[in-house]
N, CA, C, O and CB atoms as a CASP TS submission, in Angstrom:
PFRMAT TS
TARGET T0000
AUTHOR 0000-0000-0000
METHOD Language model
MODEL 1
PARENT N/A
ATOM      1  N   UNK     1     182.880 110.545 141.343  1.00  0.00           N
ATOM      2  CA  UNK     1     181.759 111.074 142.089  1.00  0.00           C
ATOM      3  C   UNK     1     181.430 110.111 143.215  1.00  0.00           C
ATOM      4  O   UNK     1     181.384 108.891 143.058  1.00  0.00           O
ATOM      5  CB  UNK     1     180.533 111.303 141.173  1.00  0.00           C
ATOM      6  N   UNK     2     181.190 110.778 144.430  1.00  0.00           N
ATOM      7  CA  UNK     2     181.286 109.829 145.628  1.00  0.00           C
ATOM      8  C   UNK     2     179.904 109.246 145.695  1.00  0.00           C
ATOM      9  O   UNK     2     179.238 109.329 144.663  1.00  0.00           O
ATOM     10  CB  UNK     2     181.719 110.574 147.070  1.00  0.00           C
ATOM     11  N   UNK     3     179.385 108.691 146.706  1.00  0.00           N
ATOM     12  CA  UNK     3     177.555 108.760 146.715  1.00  0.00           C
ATOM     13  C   UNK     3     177.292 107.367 146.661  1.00  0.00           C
ATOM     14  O   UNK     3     178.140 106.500 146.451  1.00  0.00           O
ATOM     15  CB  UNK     3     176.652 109.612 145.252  1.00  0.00           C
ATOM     16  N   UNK     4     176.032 107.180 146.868  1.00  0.00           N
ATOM     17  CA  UNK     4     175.238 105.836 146.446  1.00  0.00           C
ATOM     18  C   UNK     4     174.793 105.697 145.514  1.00  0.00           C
ATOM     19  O   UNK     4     174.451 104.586 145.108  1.00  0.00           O
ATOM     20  CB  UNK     4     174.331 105.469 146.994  1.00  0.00           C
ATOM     21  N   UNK     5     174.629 106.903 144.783  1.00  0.00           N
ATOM     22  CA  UNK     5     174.163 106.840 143.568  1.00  0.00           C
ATOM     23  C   UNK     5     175.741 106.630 142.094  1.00  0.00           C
ATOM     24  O   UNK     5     176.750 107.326 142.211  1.00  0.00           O
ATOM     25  CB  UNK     5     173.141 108.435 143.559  1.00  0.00           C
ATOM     26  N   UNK     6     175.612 105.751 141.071  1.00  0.00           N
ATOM     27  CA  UNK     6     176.612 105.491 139.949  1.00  0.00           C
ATOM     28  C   UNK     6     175.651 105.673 139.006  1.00  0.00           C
ATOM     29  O   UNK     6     174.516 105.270 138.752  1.00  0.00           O
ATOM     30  CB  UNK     6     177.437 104.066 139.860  1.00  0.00           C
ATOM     31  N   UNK     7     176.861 106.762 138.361  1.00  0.00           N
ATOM     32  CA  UNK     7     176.049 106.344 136.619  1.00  0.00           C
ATOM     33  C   UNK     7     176.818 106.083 135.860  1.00  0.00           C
ATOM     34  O   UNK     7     178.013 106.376 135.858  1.00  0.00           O
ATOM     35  CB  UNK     7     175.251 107.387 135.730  1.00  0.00           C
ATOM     36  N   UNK     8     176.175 105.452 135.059  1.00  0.00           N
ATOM     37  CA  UNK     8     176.559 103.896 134.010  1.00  0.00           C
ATOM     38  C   UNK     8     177.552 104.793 132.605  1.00  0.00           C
ATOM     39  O   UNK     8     178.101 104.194 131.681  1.00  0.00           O
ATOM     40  CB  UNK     8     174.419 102.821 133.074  1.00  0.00           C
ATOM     41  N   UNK     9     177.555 105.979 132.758  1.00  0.00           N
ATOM     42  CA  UNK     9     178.437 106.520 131.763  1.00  0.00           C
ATOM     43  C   UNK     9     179.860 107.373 132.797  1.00  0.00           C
ATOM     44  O   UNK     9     180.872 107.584 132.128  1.00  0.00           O
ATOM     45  CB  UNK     9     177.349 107.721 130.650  1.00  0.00           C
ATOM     46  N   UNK    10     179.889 107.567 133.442  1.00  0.00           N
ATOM     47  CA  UNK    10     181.208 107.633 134.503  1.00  0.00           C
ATOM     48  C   UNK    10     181.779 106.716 134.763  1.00  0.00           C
ATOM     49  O   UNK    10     181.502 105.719 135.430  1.00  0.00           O
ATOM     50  CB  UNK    10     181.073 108.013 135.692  1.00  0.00           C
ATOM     51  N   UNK    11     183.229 107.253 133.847  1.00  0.00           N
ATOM     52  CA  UNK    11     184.474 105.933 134.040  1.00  0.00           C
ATOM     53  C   UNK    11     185.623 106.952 134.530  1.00  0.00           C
ATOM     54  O   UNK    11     185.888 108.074 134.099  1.00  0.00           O
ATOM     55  CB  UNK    11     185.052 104.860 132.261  1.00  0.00           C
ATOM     56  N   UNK    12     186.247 106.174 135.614  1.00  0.00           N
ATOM     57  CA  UNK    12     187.273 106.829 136.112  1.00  0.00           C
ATOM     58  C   UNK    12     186.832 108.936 136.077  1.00  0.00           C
ATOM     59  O   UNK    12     187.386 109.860 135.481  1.00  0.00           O
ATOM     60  CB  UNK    12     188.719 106.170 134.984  1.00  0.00           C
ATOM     61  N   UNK    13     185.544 108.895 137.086  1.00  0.00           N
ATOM     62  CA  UNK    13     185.460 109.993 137.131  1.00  0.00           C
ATOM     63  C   UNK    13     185.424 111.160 135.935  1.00  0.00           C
ATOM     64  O   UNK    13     185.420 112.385 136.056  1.00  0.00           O
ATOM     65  CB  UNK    13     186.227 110.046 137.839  1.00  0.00           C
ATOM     66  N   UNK    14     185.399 110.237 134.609  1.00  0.00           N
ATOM     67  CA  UNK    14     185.388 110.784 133.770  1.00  0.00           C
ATOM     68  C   UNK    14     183.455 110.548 132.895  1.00  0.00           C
ATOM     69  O   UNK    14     182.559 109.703 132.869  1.00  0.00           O
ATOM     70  CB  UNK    14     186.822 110.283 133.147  1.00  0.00           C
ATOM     71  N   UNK    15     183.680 111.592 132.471  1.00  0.00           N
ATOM     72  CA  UNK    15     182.007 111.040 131.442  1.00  0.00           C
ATOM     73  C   UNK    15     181.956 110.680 130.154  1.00  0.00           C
ATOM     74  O   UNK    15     182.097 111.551 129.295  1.00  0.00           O
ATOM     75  CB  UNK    15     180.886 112.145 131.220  1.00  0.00           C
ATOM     76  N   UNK    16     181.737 109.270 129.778  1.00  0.00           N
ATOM     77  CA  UNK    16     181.419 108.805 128.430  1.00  0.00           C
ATOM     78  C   UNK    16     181.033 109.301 127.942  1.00  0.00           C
ATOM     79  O   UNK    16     181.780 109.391 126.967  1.00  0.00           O
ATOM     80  CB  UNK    16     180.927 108.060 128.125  1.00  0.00           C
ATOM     81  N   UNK    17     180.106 109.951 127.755  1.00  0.00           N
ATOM     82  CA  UNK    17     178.694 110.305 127.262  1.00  0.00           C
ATOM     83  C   UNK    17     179.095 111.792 126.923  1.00  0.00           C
ATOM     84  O   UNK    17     178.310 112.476 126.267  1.00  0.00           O
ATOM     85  CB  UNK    17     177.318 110.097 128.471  1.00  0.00           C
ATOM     86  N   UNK    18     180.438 112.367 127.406  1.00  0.00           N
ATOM     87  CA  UNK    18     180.067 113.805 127.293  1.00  0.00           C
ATOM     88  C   UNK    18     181.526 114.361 126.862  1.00  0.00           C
ATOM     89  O   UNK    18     182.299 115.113 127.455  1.00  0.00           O
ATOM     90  CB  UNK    18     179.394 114.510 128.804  1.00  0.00           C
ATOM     91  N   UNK    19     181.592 113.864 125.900  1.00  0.00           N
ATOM     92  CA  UNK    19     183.407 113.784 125.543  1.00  0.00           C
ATOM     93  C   UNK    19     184.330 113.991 126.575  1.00  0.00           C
ATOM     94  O   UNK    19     184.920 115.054 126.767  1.00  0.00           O
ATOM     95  CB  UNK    19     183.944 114.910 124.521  1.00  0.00           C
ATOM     96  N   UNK    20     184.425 113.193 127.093  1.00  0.00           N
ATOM     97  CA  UNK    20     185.249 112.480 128.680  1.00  0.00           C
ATOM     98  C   UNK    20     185.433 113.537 129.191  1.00  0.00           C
ATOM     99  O   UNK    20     186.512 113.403 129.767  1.00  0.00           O
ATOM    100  CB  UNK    20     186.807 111.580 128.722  1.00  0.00           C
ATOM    101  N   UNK    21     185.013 114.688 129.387  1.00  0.00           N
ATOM    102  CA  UNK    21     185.492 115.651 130.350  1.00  0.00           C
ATOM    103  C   UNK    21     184.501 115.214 132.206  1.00  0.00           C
ATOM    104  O   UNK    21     183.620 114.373 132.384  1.00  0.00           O
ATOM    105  CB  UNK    21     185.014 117.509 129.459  1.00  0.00           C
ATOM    106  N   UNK    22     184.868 115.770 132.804  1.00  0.00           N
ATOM    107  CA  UNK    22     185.149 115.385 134.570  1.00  0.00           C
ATOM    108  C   UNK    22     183.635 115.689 134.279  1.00  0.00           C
ATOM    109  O   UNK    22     182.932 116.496 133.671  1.00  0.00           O
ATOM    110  CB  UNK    22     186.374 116.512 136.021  1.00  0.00           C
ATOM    111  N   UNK    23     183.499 114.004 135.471  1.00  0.00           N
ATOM    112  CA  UNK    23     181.766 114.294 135.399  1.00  0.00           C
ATOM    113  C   UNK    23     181.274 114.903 136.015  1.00  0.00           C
ATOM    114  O   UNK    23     181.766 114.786 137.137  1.00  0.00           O
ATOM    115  CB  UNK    23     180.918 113.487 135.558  1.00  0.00           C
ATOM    116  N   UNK    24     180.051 115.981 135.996  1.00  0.00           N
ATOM    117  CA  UNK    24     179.453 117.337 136.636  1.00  0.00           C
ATOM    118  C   UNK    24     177.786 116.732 136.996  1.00  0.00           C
ATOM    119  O   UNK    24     176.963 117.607 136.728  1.00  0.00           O
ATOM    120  CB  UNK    24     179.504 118.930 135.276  1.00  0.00           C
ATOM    121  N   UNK    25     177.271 115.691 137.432  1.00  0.00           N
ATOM    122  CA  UNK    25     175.683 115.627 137.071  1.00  0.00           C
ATOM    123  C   UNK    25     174.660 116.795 136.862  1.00  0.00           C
ATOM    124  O   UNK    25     174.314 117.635 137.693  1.00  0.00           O
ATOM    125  CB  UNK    25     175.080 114.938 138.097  1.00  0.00           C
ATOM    126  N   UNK    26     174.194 116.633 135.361  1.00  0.00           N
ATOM    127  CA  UNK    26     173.745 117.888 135.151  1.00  0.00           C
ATOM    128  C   UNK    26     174.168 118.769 134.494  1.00  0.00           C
ATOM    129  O   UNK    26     173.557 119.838 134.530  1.00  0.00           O
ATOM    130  CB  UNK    26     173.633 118.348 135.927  1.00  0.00           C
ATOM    131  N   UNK    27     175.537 118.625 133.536  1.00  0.00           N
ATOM    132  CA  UNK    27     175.930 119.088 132.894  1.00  0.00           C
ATOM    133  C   UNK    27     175.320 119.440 131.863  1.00  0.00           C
ATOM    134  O   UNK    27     174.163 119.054 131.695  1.00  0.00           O
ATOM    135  CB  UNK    27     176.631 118.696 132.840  1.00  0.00           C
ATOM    136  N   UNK    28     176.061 120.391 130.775  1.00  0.00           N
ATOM    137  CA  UNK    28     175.100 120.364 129.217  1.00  0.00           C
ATOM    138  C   UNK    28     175.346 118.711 128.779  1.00  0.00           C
ATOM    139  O   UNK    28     176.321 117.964 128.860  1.00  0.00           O
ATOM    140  CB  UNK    28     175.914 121.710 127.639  1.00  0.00           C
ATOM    141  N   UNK    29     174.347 118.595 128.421  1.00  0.00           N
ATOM    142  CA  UNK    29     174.865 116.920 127.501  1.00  0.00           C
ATOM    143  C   UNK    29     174.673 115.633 128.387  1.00  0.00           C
ATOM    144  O   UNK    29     174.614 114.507 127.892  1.00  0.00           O
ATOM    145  CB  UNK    29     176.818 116.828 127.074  1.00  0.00           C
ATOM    146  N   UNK    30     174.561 115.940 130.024  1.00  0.00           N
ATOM    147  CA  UNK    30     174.293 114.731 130.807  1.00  0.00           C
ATOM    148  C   UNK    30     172.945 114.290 131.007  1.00  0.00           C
ATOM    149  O   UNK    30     171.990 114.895 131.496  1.00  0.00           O
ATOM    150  CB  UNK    30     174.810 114.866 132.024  1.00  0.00           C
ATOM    151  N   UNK    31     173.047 112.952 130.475  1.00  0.00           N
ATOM    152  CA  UNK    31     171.298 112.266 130.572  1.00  0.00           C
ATOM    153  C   UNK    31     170.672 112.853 131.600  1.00  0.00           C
ATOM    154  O   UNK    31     169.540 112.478 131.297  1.00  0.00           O
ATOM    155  CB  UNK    31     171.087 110.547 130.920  1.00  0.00           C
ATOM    156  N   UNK    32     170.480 113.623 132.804  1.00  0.00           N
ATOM    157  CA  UNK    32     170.198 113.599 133.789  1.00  0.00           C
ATOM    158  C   UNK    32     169.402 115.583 133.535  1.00  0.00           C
ATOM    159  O   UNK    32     168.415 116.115 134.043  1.00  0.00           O
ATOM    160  CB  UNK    32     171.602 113.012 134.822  1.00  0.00           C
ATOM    161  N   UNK    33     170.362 116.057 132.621  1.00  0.00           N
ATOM    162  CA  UNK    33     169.936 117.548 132.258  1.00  0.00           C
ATOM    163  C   UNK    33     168.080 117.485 132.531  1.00  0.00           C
ATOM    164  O   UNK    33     167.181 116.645 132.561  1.00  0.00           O
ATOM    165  CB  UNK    33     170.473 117.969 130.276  1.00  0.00           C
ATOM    166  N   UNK    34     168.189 118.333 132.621  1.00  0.00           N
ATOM    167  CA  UNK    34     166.495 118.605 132.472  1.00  0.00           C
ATOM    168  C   UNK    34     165.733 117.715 132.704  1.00  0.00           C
ATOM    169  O   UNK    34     164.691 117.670 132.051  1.00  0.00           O
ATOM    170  CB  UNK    34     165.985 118.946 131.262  1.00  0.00           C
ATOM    171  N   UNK    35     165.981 116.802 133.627  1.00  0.00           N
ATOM    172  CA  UNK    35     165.096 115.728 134.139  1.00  0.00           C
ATOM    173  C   UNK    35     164.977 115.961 135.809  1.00  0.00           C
ATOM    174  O   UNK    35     163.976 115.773 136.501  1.00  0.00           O
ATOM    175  CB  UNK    35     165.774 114.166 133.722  1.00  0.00           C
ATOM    176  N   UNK    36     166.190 116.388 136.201  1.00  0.00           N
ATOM    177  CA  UNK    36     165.651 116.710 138.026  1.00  0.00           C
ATOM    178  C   UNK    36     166.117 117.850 138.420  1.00  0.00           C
ATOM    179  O   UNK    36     166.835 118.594 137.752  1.00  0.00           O
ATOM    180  CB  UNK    36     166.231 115.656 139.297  1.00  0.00           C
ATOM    181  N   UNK    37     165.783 118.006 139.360  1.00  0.00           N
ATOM    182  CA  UNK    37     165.969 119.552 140.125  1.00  0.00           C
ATOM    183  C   UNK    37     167.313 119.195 140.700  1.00  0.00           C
ATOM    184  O   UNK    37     167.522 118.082 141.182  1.00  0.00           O
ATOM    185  CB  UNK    37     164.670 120.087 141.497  1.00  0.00           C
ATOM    186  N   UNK    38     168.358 120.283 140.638  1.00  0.00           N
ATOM    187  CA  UNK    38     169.648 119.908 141.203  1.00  0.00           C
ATOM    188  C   UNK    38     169.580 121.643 141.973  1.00  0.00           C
ATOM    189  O   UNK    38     169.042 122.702 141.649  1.00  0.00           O
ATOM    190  CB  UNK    38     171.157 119.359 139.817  1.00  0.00           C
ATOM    191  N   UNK    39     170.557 121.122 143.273  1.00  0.00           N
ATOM    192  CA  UNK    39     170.642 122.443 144.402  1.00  0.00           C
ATOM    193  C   UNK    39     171.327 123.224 143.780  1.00  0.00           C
ATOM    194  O   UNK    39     171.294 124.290 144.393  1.00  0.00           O
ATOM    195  CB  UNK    39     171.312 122.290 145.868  1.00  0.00           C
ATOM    196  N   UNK    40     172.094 123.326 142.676  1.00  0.00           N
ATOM    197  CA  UNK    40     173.062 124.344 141.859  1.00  0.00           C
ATOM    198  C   UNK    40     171.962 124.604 140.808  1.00  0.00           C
ATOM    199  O   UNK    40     171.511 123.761 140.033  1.00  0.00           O
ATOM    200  CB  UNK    40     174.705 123.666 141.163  1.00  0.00           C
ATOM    201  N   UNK    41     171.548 126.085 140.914  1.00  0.00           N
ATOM    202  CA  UNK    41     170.394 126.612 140.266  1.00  0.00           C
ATOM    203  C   UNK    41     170.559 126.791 138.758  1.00  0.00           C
ATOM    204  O   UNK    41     169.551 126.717 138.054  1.00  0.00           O
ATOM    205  CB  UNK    41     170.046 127.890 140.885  1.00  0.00           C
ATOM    206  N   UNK    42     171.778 127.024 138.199  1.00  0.00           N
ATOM    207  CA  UNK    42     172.552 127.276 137.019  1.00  0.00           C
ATOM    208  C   UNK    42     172.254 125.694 136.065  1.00  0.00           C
ATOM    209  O   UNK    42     172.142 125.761 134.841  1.00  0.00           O
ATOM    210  CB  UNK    42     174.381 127.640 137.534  1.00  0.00           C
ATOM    211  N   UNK    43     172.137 124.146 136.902  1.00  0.00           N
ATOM    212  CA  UNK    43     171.959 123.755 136.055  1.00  0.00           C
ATOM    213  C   UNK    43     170.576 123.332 136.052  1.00  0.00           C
ATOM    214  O   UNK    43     170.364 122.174 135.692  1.00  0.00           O
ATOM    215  CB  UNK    43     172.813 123.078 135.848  1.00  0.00           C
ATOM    216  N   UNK    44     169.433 124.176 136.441  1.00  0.00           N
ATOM    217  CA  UNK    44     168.024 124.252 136.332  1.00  0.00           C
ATOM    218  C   UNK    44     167.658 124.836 134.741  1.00  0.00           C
ATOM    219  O   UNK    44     166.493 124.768 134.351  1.00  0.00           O
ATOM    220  CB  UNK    44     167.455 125.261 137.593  1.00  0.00           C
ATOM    221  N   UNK    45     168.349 125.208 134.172  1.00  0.00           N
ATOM    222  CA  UNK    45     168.063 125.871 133.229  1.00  0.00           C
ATOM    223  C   UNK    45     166.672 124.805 132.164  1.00  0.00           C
ATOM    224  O   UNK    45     165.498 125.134 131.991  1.00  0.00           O
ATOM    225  CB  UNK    45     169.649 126.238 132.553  1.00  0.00           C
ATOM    226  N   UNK    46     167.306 123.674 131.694  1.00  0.00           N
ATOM    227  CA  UNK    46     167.130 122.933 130.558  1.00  0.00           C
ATOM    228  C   UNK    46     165.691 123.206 130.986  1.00  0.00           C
ATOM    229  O   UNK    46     164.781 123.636 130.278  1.00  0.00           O
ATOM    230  CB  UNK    46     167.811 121.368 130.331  1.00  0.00           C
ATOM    231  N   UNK    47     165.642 122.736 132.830  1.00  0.00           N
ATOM    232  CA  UNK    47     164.205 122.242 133.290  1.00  0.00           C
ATOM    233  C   UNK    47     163.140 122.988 133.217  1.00  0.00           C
ATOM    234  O   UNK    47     161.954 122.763 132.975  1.00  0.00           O
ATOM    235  CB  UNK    47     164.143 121.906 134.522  1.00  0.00           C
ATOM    236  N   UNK    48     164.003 124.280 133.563  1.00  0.00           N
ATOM    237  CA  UNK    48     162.959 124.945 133.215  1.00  0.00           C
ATOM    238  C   UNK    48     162.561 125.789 131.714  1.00  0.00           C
ATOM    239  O   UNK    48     161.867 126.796 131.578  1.00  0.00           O
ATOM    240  CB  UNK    48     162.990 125.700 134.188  1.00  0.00           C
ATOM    241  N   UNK    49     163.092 125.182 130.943  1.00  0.00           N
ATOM    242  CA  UNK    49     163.220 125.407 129.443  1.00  0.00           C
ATOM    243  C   UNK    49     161.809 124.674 129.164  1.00  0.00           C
ATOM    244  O   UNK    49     160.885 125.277 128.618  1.00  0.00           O
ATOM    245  CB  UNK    49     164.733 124.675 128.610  1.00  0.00           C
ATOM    246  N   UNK    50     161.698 123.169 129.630  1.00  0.00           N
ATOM    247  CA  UNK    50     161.187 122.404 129.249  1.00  0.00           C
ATOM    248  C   UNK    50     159.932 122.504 130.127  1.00  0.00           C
ATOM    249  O   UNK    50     158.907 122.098 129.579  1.00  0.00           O
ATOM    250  CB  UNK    50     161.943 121.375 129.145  1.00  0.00           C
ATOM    251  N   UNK    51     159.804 122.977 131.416  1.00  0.00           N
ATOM    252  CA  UNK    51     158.261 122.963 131.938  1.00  0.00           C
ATOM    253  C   UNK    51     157.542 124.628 130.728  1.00  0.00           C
ATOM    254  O   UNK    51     156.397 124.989 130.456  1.00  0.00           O
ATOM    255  CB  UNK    51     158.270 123.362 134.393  1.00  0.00           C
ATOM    256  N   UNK    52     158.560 125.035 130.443  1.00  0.00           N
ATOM    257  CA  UNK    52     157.625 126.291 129.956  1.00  0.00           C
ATOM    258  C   UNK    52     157.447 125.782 128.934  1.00  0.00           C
ATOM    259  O   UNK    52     157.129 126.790 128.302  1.00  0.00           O
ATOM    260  CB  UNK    52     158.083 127.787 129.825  1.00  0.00           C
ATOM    261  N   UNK    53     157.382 124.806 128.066  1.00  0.00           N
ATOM    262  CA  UNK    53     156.897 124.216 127.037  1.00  0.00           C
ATOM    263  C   UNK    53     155.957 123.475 127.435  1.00  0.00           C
ATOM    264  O   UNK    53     154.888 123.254 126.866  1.00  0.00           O
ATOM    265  CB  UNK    53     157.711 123.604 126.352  1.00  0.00           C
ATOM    266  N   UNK    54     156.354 123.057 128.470  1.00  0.00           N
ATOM    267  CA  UNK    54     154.625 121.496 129.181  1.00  0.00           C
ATOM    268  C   UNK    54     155.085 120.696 128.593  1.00  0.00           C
ATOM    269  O   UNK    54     154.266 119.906 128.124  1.00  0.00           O
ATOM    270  CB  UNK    54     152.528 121.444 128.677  1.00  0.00           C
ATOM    271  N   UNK    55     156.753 120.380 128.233  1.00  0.00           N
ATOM    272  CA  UNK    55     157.161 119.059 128.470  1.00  0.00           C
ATOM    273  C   UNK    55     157.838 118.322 129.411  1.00  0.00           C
ATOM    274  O   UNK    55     158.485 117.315 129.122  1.00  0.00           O
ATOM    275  CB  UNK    55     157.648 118.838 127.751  1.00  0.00           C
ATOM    276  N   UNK    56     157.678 118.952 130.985  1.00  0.00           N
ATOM    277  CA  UNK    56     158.481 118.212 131.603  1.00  0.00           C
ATOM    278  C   UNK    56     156.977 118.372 132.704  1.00  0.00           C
ATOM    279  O   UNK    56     156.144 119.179 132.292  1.00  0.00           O
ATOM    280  CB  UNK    56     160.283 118.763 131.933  1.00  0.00           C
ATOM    281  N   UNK    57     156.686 117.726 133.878  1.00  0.00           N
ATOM    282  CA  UNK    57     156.246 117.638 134.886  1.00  0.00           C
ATOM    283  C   UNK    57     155.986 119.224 135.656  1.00  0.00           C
ATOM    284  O   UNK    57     156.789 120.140 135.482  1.00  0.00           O
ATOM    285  CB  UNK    57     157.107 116.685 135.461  1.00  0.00           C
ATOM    286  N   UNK    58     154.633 119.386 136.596  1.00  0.00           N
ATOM    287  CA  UNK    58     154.495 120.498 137.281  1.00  0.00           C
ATOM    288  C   UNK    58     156.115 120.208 138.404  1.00  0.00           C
ATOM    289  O   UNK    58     156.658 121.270 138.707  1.00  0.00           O
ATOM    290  CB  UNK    58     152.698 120.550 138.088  1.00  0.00           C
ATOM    291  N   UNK    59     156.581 119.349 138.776  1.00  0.00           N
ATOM    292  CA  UNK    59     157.110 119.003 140.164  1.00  0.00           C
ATOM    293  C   UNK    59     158.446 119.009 139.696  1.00  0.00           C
ATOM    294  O   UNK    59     159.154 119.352 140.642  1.00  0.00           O
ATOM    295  CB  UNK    59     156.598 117.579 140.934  1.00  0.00           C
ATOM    296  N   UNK    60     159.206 118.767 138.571  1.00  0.00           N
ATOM    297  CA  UNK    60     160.273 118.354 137.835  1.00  0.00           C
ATOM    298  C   UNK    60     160.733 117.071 137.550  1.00  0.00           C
ATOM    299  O   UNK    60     161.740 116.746 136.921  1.00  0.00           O
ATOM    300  CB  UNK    60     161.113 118.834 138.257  1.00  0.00           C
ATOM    301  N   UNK    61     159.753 116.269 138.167  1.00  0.00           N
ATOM    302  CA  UNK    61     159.802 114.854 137.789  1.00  0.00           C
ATOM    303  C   UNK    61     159.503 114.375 136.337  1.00  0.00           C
ATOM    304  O   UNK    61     159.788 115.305 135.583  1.00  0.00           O
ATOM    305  CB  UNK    61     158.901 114.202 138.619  1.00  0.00           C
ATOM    306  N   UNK    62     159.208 113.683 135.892  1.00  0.00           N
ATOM    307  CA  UNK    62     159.365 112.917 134.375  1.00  0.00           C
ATOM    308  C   UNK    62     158.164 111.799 134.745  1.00  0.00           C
ATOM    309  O   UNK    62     158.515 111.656 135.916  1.00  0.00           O
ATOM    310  CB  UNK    62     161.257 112.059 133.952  1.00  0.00           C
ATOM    311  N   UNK    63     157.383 111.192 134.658  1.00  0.00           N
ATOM    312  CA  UNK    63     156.820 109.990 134.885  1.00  0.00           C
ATOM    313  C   UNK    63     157.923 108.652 134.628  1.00  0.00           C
ATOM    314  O   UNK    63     158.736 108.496 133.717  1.00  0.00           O
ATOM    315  CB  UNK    63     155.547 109.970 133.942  1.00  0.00           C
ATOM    316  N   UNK    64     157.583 107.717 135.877  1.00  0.00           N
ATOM    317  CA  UNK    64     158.136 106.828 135.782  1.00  0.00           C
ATOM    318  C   UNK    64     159.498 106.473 135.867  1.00  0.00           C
ATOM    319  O   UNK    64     160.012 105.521 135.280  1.00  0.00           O
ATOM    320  CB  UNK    64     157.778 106.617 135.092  1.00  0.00           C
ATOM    321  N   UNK    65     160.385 107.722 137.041  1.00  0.00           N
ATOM    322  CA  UNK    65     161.449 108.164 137.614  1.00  0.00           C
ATOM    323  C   UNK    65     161.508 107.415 138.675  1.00  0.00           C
ATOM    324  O   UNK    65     160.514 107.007 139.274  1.00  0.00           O
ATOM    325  CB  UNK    65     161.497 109.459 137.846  1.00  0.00           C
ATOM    326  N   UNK    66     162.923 107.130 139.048  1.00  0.00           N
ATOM    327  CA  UNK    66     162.861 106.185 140.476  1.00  0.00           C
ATOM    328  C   UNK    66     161.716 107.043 141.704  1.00  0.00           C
ATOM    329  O   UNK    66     160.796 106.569 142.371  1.00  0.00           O
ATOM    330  CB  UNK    66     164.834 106.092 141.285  1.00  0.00           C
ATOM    331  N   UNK    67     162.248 108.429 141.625  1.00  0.00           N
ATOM    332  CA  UNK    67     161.406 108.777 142.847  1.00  0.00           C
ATOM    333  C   UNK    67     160.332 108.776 142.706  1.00  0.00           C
ATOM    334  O   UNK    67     159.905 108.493 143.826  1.00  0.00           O
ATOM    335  CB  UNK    67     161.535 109.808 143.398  1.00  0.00           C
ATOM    336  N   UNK    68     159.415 108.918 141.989  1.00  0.00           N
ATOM    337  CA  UNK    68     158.020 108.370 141.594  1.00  0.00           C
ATOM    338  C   UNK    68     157.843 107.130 141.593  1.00  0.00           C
ATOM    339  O   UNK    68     156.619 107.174 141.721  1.00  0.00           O
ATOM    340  CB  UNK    68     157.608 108.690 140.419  1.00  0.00           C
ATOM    341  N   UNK    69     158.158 105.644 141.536  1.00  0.00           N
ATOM    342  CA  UNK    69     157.995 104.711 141.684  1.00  0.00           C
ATOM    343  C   UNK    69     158.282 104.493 143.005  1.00  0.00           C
ATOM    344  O   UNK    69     158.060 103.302 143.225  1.00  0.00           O
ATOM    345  CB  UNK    69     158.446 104.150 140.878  1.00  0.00           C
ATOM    346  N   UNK    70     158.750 105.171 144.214  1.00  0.00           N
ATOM    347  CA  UNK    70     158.764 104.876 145.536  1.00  0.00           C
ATOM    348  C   UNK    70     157.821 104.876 145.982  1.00  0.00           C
ATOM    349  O   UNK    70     157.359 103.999 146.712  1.00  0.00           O
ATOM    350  CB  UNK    70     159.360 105.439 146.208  1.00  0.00           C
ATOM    351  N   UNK    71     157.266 105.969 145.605  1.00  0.00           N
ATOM    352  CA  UNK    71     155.969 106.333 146.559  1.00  0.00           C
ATOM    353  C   UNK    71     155.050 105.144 146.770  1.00  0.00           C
ATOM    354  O   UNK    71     154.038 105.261 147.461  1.00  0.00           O
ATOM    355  CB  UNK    71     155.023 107.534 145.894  1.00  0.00           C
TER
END
């Protein structure tokens, strides 16, 4: 995965974390699921699984997310 952004479970383009298949951010099973809004609407699902419970943020943020600590 190209970017400025690395995550710490992608090795050789592959995902630790997700029985090594090719890493997708946002996949089923990727730390990242249901924590941010991604432009591929398909993997919005979790998020919005989880605001209709009132466990995730009005905004899709999480408290205490990098982009919340910018501000």
């Amino acid at each position: 995965m190209a970017g400025s952004w690395g995550c710490p479970h992608e090795v050789d383009d592959l995902c630790s974390k997700v029985n090594s298949l090719p890493c997708d951010p946002g996949m089923k099973g990727c730390t990242l699921a249901g924590r941010y809004v991604f432009a591929n609407d398909e993997k919005n699902e979790r998020l919005r699984q989880k605001q209709s419970r009132g466990d995730g943020s009005a905004d899709g943020r999480e408290s205490g997310t990098k982009q919340e600590n910018e501000r």
